[in-house]
C-alpha positions as CSV (number, residue, x, y, z in Angstrom):
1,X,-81.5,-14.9,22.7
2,X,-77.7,-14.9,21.8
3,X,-75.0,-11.8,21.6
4,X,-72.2,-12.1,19.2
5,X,-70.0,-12.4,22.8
6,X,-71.7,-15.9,22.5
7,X,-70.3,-17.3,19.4
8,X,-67.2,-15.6,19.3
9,X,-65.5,-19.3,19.6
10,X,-66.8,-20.1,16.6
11,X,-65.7,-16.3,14.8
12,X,-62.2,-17.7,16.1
13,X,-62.5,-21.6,15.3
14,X,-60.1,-22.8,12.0
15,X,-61.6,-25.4,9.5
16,X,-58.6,-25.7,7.6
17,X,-57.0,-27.3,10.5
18,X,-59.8,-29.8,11.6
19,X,-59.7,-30.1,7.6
20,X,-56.1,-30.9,7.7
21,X,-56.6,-33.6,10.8
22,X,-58.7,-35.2,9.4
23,X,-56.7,-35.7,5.9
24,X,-53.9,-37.2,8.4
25,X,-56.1,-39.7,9.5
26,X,-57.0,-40.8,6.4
27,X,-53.0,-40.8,5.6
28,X,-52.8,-43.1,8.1
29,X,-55.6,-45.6,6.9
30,X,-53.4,-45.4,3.0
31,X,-50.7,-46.0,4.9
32,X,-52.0,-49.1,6.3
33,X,-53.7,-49.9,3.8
34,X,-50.2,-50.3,1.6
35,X,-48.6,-52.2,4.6
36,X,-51.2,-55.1,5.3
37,X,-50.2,-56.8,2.0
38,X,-46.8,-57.0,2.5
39,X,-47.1,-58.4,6.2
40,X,-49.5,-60.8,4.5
41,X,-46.6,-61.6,2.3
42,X,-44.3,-62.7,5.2
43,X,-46.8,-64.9,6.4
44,X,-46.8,-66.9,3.6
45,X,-43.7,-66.5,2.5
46,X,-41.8,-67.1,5.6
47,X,-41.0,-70.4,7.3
48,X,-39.4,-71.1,10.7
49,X,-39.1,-73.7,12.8
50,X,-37.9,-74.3,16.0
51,X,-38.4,-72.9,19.4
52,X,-39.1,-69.8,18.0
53,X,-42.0,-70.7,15.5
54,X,-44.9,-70.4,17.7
55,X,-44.0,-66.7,18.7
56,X,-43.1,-65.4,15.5
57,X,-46.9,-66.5,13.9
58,X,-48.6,-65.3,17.2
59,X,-46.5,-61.9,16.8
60,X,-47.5,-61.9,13.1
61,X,-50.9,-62.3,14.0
62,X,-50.7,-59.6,16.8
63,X,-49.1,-57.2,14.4
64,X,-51.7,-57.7,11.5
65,X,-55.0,-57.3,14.2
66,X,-53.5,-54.2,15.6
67,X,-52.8,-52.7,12.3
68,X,-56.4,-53.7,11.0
69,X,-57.6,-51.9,14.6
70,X,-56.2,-49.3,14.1
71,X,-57.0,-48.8,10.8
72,X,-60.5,-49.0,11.8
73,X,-59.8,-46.6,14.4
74,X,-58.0,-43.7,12.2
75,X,-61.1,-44.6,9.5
76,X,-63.6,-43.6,12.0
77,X,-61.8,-40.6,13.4
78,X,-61.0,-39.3,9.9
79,X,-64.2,-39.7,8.8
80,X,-65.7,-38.0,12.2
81,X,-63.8,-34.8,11.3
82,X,-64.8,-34.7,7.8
83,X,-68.2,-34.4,8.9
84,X,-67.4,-31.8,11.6
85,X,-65.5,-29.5,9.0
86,X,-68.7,-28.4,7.0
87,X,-70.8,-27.8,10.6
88,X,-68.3,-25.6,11.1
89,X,-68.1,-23.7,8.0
90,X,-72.0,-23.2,8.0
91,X,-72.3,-21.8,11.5
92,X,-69.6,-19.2,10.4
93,X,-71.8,-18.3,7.5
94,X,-74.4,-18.0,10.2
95,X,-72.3,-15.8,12.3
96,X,-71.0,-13.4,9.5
97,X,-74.2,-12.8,8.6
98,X,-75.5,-11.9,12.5
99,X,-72.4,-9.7,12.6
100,X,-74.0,-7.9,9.4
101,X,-76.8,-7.4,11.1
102,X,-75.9,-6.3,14.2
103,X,-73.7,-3.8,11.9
104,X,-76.7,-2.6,10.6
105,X,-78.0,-2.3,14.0
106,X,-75.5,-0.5,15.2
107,X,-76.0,2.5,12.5
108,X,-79.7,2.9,13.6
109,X,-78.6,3.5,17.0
110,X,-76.0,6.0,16.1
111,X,-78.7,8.2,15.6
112,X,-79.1,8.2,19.4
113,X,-75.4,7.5,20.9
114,X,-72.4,5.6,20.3
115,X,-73.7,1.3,19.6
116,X,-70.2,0.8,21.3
117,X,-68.8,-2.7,20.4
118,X,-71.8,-5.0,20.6
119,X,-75.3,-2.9,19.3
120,X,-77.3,-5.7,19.7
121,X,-76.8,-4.7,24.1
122,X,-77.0,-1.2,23.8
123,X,-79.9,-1.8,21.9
124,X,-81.3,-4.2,24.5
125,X,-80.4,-1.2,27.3
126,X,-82.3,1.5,25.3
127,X,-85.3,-0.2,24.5
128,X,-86.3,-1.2,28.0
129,X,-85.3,1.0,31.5
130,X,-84.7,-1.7,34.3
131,X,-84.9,1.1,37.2
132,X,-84.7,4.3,38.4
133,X,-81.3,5.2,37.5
134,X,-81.8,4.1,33.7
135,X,-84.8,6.3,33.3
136,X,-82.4,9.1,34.6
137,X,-79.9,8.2,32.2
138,X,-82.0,7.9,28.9
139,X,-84.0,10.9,30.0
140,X,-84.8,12.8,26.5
141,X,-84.2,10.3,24.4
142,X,-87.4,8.4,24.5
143,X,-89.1,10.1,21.4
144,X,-85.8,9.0,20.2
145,X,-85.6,5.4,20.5
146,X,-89.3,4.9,19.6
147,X,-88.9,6.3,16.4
148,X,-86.3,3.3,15.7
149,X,-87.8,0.9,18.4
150,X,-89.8,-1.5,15.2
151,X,-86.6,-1.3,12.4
152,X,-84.6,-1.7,15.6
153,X,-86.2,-4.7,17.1
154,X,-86.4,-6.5,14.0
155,X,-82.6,-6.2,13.3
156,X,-82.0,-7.7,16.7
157,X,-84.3,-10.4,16.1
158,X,-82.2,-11.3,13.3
159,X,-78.8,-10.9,14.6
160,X,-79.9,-13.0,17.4
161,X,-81.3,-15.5,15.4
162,X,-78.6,-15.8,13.2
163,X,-76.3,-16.4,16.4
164,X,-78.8,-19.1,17.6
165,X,-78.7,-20.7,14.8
166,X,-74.8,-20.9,14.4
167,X,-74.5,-22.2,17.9
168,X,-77.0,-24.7,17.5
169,X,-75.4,-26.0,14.2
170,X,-71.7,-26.3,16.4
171,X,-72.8,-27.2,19.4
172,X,-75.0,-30.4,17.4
173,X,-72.4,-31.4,14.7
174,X,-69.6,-30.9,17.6
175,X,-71.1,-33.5,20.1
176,X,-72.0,-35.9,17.5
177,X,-67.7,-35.7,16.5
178,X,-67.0,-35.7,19.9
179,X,-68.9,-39.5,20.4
180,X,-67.6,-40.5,17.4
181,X,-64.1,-39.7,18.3
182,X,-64.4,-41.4,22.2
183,X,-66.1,-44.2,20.4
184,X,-63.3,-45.1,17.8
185,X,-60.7,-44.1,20.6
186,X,-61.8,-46.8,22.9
187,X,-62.0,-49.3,20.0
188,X,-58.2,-49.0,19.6
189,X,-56.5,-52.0,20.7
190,X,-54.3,-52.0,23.8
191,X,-51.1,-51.6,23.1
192,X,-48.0,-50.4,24.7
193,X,-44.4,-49.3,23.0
194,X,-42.0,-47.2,24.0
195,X,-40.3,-44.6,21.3
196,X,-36.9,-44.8,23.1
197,X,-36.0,-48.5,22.7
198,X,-37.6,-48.2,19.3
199,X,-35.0,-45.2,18.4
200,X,-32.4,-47.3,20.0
201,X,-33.3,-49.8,17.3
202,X,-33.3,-48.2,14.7
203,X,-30.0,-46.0,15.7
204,X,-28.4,-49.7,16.7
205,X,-29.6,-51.8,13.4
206,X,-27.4,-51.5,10.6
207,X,-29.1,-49.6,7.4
208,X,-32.5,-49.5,9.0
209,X,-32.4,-45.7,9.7
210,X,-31.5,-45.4,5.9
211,X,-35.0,-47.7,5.4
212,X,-36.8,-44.8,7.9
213,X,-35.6,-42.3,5.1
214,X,-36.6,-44.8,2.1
215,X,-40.0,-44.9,3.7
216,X,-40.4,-41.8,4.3
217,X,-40.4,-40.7,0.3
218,X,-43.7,-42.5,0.0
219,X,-46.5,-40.0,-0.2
220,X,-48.5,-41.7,2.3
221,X,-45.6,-41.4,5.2
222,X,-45.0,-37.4,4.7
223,X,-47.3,-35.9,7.0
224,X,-49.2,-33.0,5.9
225,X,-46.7,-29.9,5.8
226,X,-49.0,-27.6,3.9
227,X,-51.1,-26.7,7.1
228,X,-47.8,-25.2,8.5
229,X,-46.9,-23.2,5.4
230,X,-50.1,-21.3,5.7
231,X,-50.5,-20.9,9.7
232,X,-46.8,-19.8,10.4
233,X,-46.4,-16.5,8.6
234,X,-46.3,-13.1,10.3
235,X,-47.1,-9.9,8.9
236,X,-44.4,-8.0,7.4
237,X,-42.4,-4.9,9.7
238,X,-40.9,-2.8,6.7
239,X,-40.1,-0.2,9.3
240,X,-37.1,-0.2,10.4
241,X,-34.8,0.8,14.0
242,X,-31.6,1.2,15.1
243,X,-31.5,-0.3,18.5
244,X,-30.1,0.6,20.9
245,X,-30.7,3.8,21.1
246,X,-29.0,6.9,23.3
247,X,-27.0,7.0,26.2
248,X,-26.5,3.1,25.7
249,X,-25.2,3.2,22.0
250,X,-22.4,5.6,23.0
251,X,-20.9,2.6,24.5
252,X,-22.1,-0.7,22.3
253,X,-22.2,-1.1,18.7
254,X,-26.0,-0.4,17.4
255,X,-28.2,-2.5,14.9
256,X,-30.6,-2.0,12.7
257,X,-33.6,-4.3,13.5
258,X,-37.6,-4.1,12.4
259,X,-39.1,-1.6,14.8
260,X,-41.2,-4.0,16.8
261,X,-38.4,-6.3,17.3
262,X,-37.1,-3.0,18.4
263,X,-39.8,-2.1,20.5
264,X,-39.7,-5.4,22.2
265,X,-36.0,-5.0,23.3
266,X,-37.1,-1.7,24.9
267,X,-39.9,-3.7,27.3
268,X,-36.9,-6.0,28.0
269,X,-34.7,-3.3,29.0
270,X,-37.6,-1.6,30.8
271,X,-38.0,-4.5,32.9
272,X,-34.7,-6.0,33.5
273,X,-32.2,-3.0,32.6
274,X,-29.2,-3.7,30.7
275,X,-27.9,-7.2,32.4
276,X,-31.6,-8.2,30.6
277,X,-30.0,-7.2,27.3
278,X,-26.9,-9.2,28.5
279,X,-28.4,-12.5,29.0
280,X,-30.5,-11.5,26.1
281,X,-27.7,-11.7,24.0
282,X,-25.6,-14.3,25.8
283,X,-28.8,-16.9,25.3
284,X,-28.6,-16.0,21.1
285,X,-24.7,-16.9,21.5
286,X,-25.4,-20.0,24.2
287,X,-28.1,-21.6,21.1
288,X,-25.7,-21.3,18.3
289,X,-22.7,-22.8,20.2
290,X,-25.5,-25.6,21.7
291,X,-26.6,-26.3,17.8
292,X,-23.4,-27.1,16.7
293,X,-21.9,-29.4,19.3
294,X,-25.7,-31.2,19.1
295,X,-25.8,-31.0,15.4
296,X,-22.9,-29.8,13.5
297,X,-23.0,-28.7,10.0
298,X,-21.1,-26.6,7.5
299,X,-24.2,-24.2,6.7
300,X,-26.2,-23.6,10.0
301,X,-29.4,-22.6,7.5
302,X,-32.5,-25.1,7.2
303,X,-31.1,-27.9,8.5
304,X,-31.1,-29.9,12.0
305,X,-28.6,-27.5,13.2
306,X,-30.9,-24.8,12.5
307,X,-34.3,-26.6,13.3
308,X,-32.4,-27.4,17.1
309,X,-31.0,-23.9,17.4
310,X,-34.3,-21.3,17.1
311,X,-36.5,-24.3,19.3
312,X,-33.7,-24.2,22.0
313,X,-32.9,-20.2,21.6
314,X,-36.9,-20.3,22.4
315,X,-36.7,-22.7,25.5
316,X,-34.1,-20.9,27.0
317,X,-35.2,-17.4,26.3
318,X,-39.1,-18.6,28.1
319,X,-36.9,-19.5,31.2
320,X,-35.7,-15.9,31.6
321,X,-38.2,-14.2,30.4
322,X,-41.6,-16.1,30.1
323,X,-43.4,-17.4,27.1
324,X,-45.0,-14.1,26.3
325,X,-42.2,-11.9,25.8
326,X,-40.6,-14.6,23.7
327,X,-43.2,-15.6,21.7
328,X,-43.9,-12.0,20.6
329,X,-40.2,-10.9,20.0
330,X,-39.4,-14.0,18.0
331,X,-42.5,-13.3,15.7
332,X,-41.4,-10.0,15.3
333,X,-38.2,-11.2,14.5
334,X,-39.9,-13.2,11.8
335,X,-41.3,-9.9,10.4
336,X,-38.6,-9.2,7.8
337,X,-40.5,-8.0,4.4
338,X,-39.5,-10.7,1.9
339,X,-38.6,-13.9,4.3
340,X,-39.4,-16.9,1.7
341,X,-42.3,-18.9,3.0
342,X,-41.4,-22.2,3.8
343,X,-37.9,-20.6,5.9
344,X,-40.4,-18.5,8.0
345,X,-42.8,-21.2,8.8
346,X,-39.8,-23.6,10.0
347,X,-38.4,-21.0,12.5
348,X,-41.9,-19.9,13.8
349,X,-42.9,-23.8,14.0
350,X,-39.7,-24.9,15.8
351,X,-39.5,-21.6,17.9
352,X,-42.8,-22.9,18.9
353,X,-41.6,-26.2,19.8
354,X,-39.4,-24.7,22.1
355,X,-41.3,-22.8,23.8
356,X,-43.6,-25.7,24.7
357,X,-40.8,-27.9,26.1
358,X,-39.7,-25.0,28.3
359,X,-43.2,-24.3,29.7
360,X,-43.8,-28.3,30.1
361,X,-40.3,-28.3,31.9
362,X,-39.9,-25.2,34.2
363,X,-37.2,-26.8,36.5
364,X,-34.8,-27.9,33.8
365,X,-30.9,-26.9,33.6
366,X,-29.8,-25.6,30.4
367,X,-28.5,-28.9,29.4
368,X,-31.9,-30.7,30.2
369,X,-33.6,-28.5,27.4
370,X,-31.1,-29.0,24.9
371,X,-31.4,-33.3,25.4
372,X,-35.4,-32.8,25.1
373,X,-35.1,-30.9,22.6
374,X,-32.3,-32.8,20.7
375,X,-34.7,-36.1,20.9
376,X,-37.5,-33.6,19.5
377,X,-35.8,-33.0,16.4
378,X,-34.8,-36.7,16.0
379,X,-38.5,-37.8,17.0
380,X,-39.5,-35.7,14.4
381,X,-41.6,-33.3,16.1
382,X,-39.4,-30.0,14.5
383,X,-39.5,-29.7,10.7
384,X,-36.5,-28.5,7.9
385,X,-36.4,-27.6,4.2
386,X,-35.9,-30.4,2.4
387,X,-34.5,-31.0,-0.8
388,X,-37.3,-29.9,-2.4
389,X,-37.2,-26.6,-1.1
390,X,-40.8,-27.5,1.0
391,X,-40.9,-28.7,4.6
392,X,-40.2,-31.8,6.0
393,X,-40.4,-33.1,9.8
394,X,-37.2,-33.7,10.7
395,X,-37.3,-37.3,11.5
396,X,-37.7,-37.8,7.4
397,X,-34.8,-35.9,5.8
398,X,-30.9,-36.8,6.5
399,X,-29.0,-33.5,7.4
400,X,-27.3,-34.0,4.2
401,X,-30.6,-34.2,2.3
402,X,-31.7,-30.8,3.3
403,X,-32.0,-27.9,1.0
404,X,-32.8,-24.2,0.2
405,X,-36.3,-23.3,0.8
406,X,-38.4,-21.8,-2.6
407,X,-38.5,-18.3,-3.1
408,X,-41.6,-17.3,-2.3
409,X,-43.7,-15.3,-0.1
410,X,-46.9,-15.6,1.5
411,X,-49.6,-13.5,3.3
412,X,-49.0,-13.0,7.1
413,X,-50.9,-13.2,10.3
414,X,-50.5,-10.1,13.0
415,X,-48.0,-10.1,15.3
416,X,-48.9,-11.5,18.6
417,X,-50.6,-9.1,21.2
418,X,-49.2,-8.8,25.0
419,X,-51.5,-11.6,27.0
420,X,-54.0,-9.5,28.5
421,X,-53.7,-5.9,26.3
């Protein structure tokens, strides 16, 4: 027997973005793929003597094994998810149509009392009393519940079914990935490297940045940006505030913001009075002045300056005032009816970004945050408009290079709930 309570993981799992997963893996093996002939070219092509000879070919040879490896590796993950993705699909198929059926459930029994949120247990409660106090409570409604009792049991049947079925189909196709995954994961080869001498090279080597940017127009080196278009939109707030409201706008100049952003300067004030407005507002001025000393440029919009500024206004905002709060607010401050697309998945992305290195570093000063989050947006782990007006990680585009994101809209998800409402 299963309730819909037991598959609600899977109402709540995304294909798209094991989809898109695995599609980077795969990126990874094209990338290789395009690289092994050209260090096969160097090989033959190059010849040193010397002192030197014997390490460059056994680095060579260490460099082509680890790429072929890893190749290997990525092939098998890649492939691994592909195979999960439709697994997944089908036992959401599975639960929709037990969620139908309980539905249907659920009418039958509104001939006796409310089905409440999950029919298929007020269904098992009225069909069989446990005790005493149950046959006190259904008292009178016997005739009642027979005269539904066969329809009723067969619906549940199904429903249940349905849900068994869907978990069985996860739960199989899921530990099959999960093997495959631990299996191509400890075929890797062992290899060490550390990011920070390698982004010291590349800062310290004449024109081998501008090669990072070179590389990073093939379409095999772009990781996937699409996944973030979709998953990083907010339902539009066309309703609109001014905030704040009386006795405090008798003394301070109001604005007009959507009325959840509104709403959510209200809890602030609520819970920390109006110093928490205060530091509210000193944080907004403390990211802007932050982004340009880290990143300066003319326009502020789209850029590094602007990826640097929204992840650090997030990391600092967490510190005073927890990830919940922030994260709502600066969703609802997303909420403007008409913010093009690709601008409203950059901020929500890199707002995210900085929420994450706050919460991974509680104890850090203000200028702690702003070096990890600096190296964040060089590392490429923030993304910008780029010229193209679609989104690029940051690591791939020069500040110059950025541009003005398309004019277009997309469809919104709801704006985060309070954790535990």
């Amino acid at each position: 027997m299963a309730y819909r309570s037991d598959v609600r993981y899977i109402e709540q799992m995304k294909p798209q973005l094991v989809d898109a997963a695995a599609e980077d893996f795969k990126r990874v093996v094209r990338l290789i793929d395009s690289a092994l002939p050209t260090l096969e070219q160097v090989s033959g092509k190059t010849e040193w003597s010397g002192e030197g000879k014997e390490l460059f070919d056994r680095r060579l040879k260490e460099a082509r094994l680890l790429l072929e490896a890893l190749r290997d590796g990525y092939e098998k993950a890649g492939g691994a998810l592909d195979d999960y993705v439709p697994a997944q699909n089908q036992a959401k198929r599975l639960v929709a149509e037990g969620v139908r059926v309980e539905t249907a459930l659920g009418n039958l029994i509104r001939q006796i009392e409310d089905p409440g949120d999950e029919p298929m247990k007020k269904w098992n409660d009225l069909r069989g009393t446990q005790g005493f106090f149950d046959w006190i409570g259904e008292l009178g409604q016997g005739d009642e519940v027979d005269k539904i009792r066969a329809q009723a049991d067969r619906l549940f049947d199904q429903a249940s079914d349905y849900y068994e079925r869907a978990k069985r189909t996860e739960s199989e196709a899921r530990s099959l990935t999960v093997r495959t995954l631990e299996s191509a994961r400890a075929n890797l080869p062992d290899f060490l490297a550390n990011s920070s001498n390698a982004q010291a090279i590349i800062a310290g080597v004449p024109g081998l940045q501008e090669e990072v940017y070179q590389a990073a127009k093939d379409p095999n080196a772009r990781r996937p940006g699409a996944i973030i278009m979709g998953e990083y939109q907010v339902a539009d707030d066309p309703r609109k505030e001014l905030f704040p409201g009386a006795p405090l706008s008798w003394f301070v100049e109001q604005r007009e913001l959507t009325a959840s952003e509104a709403a959510l300067l209200r809890e602030l004030q609520d819970k920390y009075g109006v110093l928490g407005l205060k530091k509210f507002q000193e944080i907004h001025d403390e990211a802007f002045e932050v982004a340009d000393q880290r990143f300066a440029t003319p326009d502020q919009n789209d850029d590094h300056n602007d990826a640097f500024r929204h992840a650090y206004w997030n990391a600092r905002l967490t510190q005073e005032f927890g990830e919940d709060w922030t994260k709502r607010f600066t969703y609802a401050h997303e909420s403007i009816p008409g913010n093009q697309a690709a601008r409203e998945a950059m901020d929500l992305y890199n707002n995210e970004v900085g929420r994450s290195i706050a919460v991974a570093n509680p104890d850090a000063s203000p200028k702690e945050l702003a070096d990890k989050i600096q190296e964040a947006v060089r590392q490429g782990r923030t993304v910008v408009i780029g010229g193209d007006g679609q989104l690029d990680y940051s690591d791939q585009v020069r500040p110059e290079d950025t541009g003005e994101p398309e004019n277009r809209t997309l469809p919104g998800h709801p704006q985060p709930k309070k954790t535990g409402s």
